[in-house]
C-alpha positions as CSV (number, residue, x, y, z in Angstrom):
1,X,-20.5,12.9,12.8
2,X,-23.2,11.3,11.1
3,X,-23.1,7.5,9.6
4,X,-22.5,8.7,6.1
5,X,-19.5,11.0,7.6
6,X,-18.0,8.2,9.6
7,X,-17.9,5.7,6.4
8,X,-16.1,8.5,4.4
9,X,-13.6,9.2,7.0
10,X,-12.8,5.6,7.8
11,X,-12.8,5.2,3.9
12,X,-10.5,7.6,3.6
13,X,-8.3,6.5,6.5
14,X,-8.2,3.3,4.6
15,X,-7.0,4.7,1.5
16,X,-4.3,7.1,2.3
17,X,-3.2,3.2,4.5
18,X,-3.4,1.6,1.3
19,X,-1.5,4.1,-0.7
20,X,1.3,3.8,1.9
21,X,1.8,0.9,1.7
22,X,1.6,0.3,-1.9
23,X,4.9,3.3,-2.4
24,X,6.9,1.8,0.3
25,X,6.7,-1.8,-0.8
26,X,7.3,-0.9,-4.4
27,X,9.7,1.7,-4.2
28,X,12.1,0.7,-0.2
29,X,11.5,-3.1,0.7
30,X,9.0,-5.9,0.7
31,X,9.0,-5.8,4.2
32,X,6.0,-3.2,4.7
33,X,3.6,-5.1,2.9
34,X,4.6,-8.3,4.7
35,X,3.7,-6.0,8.1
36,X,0.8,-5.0,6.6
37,X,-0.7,-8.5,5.3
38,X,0.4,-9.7,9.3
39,X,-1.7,-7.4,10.7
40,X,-4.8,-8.4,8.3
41,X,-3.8,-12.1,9.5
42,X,-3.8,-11.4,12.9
43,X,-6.8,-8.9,12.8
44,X,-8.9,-12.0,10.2
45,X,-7.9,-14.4,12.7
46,X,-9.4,-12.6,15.6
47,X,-12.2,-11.5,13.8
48,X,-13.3,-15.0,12.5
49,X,-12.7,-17.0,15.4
50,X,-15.1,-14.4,17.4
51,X,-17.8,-15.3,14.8
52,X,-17.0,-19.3,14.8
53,X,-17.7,-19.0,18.3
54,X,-21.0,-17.7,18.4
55,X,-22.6,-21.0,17.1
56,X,-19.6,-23.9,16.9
57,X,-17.0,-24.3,19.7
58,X,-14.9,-22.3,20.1
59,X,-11.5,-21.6,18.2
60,X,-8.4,-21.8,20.4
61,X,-7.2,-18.2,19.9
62,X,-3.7,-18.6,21.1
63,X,-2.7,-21.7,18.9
64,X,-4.7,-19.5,16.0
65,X,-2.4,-16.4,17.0
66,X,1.1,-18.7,17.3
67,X,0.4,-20.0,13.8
68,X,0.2,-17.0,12.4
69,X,3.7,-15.4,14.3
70,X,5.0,-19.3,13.1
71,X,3.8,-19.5,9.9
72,X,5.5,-15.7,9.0
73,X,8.7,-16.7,10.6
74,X,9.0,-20.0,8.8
75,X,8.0,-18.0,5.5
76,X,10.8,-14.9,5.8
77,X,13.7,-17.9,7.3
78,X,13.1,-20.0,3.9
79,X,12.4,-16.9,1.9
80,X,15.7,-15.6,3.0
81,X,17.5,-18.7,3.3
82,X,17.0,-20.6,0.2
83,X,16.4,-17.1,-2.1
84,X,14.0,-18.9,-4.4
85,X,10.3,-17.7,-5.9
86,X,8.5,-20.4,-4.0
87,X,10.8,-21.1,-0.8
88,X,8.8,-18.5,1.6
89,X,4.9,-20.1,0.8
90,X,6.3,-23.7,0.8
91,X,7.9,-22.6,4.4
92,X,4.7,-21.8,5.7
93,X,3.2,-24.7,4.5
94,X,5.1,-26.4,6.1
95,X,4.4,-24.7,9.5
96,X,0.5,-25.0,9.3
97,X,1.0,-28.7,8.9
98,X,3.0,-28.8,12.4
99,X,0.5,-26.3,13.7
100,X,-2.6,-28.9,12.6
101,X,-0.8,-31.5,14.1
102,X,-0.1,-29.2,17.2
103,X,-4.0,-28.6,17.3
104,X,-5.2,-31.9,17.3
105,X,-2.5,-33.5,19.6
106,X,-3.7,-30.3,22.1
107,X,-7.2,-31.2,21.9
108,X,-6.7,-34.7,21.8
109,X,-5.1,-34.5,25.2
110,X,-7.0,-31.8,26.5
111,X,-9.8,-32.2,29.4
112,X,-10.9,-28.8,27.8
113,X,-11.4,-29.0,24.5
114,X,-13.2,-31.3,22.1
115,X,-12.9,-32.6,18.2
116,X,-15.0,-29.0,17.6
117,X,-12.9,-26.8,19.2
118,X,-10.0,-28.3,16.8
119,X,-11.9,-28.1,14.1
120,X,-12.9,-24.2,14.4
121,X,-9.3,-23.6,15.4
122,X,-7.6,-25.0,12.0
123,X,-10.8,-23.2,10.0
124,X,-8.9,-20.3,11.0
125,X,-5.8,-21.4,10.5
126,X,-7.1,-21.6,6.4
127,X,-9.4,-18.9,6.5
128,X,-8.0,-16.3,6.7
129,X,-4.6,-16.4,7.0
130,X,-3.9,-19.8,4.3
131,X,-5.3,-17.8,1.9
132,X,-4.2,-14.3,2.6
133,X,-0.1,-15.8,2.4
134,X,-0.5,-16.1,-1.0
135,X,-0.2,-12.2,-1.6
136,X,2.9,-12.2,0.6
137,X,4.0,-15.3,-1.5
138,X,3.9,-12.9,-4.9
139,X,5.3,-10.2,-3.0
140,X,8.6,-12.2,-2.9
141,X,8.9,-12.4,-7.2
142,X,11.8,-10.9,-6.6
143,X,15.8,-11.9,-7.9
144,X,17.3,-12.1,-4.1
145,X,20.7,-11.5,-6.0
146,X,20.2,-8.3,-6.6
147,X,19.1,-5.1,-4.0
148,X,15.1,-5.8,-3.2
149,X,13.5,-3.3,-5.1
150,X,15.7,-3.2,-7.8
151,X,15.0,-7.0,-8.3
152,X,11.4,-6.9,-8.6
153,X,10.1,-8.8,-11.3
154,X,7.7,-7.3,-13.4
155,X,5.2,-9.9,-12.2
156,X,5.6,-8.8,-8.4
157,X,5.1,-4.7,-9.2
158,X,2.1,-5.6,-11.3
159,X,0.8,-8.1,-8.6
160,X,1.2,-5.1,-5.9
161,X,-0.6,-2.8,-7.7
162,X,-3.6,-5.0,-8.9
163,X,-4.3,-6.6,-5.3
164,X,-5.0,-3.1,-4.1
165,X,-6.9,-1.7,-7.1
166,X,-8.9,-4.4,-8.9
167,X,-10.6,-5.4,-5.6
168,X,-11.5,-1.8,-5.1
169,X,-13.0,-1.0,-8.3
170,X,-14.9,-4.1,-8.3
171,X,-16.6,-3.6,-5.2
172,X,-17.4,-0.1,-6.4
173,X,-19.0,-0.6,-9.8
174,X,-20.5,-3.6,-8.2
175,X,-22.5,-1.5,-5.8
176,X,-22.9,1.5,-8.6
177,X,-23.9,-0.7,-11.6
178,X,-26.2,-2.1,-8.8
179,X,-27.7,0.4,-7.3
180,X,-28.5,1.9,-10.8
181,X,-30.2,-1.3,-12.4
182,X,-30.9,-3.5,-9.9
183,X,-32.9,-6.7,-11.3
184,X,-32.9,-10.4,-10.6
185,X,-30.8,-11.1,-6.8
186,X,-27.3,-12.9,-7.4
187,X,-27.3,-15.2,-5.1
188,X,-30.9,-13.9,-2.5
189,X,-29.9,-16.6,-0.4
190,X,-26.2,-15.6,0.8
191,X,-26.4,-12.1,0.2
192,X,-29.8,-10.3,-0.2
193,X,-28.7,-7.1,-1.8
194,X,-26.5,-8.6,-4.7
195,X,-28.0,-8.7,-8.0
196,X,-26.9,-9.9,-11.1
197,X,-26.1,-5.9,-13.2
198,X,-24.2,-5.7,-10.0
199,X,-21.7,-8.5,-10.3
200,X,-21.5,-7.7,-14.2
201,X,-20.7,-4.1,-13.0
202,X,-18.1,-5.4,-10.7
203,X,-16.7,-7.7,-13.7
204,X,-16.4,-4.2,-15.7
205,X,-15.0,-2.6,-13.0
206,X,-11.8,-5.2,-11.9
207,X,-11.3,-4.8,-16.1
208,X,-11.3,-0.9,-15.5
209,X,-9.1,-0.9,-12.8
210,X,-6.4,-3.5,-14.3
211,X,-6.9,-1.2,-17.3
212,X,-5.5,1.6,-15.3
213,X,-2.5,-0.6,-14.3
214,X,-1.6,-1.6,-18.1
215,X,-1.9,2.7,-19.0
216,X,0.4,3.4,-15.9
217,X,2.8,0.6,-17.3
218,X,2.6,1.8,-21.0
219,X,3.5,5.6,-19.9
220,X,6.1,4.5,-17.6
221,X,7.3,2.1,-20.2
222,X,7.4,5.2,-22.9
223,X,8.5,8.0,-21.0
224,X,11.8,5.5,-19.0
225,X,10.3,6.6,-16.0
226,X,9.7,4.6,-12.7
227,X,5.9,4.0,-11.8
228,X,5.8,1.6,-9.4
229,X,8.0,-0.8,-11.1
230,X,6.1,-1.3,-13.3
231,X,6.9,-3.0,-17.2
232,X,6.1,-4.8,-19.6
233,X,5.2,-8.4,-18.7
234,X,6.6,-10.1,-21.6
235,X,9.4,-8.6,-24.6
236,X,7.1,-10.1,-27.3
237,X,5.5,-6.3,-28.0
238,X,2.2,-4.9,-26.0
239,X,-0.7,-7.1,-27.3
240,X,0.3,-10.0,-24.9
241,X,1.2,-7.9,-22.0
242,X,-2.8,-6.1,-22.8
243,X,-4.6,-9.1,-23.0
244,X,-2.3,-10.6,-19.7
245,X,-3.8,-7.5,-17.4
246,X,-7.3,-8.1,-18.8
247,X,-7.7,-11.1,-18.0
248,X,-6.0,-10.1,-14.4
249,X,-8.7,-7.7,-13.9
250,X,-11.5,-10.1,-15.1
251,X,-10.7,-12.9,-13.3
252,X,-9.4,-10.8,-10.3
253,X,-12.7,-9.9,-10.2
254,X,-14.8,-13.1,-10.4
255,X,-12.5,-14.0,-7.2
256,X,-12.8,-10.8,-5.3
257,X,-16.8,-11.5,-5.7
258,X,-16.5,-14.5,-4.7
259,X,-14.5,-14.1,-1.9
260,X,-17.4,-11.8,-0.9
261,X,-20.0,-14.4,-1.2
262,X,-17.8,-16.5,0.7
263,X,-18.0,-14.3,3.8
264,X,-21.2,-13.0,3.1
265,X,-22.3,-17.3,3.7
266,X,-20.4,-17.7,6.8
267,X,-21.8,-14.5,8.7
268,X,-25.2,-15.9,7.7
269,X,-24.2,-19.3,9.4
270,X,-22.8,-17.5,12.5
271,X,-25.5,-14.6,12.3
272,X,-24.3,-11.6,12.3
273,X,-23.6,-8.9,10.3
274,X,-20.6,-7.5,10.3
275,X,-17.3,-9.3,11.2
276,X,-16.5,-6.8,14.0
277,X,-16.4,-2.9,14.8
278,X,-12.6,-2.3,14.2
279,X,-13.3,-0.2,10.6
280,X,-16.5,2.7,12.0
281,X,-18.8,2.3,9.3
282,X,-17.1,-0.6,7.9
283,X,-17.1,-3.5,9.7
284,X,-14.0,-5.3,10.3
285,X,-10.9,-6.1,8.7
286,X,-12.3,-9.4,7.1
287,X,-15.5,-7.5,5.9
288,X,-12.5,-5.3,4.0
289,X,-10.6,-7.9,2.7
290,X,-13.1,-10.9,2.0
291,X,-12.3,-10.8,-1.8
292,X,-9.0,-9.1,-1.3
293,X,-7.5,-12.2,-0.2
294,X,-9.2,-14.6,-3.0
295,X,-7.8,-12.2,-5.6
296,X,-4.3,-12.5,-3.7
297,X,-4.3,-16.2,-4.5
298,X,-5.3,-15.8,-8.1
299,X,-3.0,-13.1,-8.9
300,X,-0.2,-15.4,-6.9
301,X,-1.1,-19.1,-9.4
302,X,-1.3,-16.3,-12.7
303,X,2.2,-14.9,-11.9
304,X,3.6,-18.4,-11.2
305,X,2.6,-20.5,-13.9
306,X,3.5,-17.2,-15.9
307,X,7.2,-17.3,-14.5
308,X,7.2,-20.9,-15.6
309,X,6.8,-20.1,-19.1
310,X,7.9,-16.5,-20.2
């Protein structure tokens, strides 16, 4: 199989994964998309720690790989235990400030390691798996009282499907619009082969694809059937719940490319190109997820302050 062949098939692979995940979160428990964000975590963690080391110290894998088992425990014990919107992500919190603590007290005391090897250790710590808790933090928008799926909010289904899609389309109409225009480089300097019609294209496309999202909703909304979960974001008629998933897919989008850039400027400072060879023809997980994750903690502020006020 050719390199073309390979990238469709892992694509592929990818997508039917996605899909999965997507239908059992939204329609038998929260729990498979929890799995599914602590395998990214793990996989990010790995991933990103390899690259740290090939210029800075070296991250101390095991304390990276105990904060992430920690930091998911101490989300599902306060998620569960004090059944509120925000208990799980203030849990975990909680648990990377021990595990920081942890890191520099190990270090501190250690014959072995130095201030650098702490400091590569607690990047990881943040990036990726800070900022990839965020998605499961939305994924729990959900009224404990009642049976999990049937206390989604609207908030959490719309979050669920948006953090798969907007992402996706972006990157695609980023590389399209692209590849078709070309012109002046984005940002030459981080990432040779962006150019400006590209990250407009990508803007279009996260609108497109939140687009999709609002048509699914209005269907399902008109026809009383269940796709997804998905409703209405507000009762005050469709123009605000229209304008709310525009916005998601705009600004989902300015995040997902520049969660991109992000990564694109770290594997330039570690040099190399690809995070690892986990995904044939794709890289690795974090070269997958790099804006994933940054729209995760958009979409997770949007739906919060947006609980505070509907």
């Amino acid at each position: 199989m050719n390199k073309t062949g390979i990238r469709i098939f892992t694509g592929t692979v990818i997508a039917i994964v996605y899909i999965g995940v997507l239908l059992l979160a939204a329609y038998v428990h929260p729990i498979f998309f929890d799995v599914f964000v602590f395998l990214l975590c793990a996989g990010g963690a790995w991933e990103m720690a390899r690259a740290l080391s090939k210029k800075f110290s070296p991250a101390i894998l095991i304390i990276d790989m105990i904060a992430v088992v920690v930091g998911f425990g101490a989300f599902w014990f306060a998620q569960y235990f004090f059944k509120s919107y925000s208990a799980g992500l203030t849990g975990y919190f909680v648990s990377l400030v021990v595990m920081i603590i942890v890191t520099v007290l190990v270090t501190a005391f250690s014959k072995t390691y130095v201030k650098g090897n702490a400091f590569t250790t607690i990047f990881v710590m943040l990036y990726p798996t800070a900022i990839l808790m965020f998605s499961v933090g939305f994924n729990y928008f959900i009224n404990l009282d009642f049976d999990w799926v049937a206390g989604s909010t609207p908030f959490r289904n719309a979050a669920l499907c948006l953090i798969f899609i907007v992402p996706a389309f972006t990157d695609s109409f980023a590389y399209l619009v692209g590849s078709i225009f070309k012109g002046k480089k984005l940002c030459p300097k981080i990432s040779p082969n962006k150019t400006i019609s590209g990250a407009i294209g990508g803007l279009l496309g996260g609108m497109l694809g939140a687009g999709l999202i609002l048509l699914a909703t209005f269907l399902a909304t008109k026809f009383g059937v269940n796709v997804l979960g998905l409703e209405k974001l507000t009762d005050d008629g469709w123009t605000a719940t229209v304008v709310n998933f525009l916005m998601l897919g705009l600004f989902g989008a300015v995040f997902d490319q520049t969660g991109d850039l992000i990564a694109s400027f770290i594997k330039r400072q570690v040099g190399i190109k690809d995070y690892s060879n986990l995904l044939p023809g794709h890289g690795g997980v974090l070269d997958r997820v790099d804006g994933f994750m940054f729209c995760g903690v958009f979409f997770y502020m949007y739906f919060a302050v947006m609980m505070l006020i509907v």
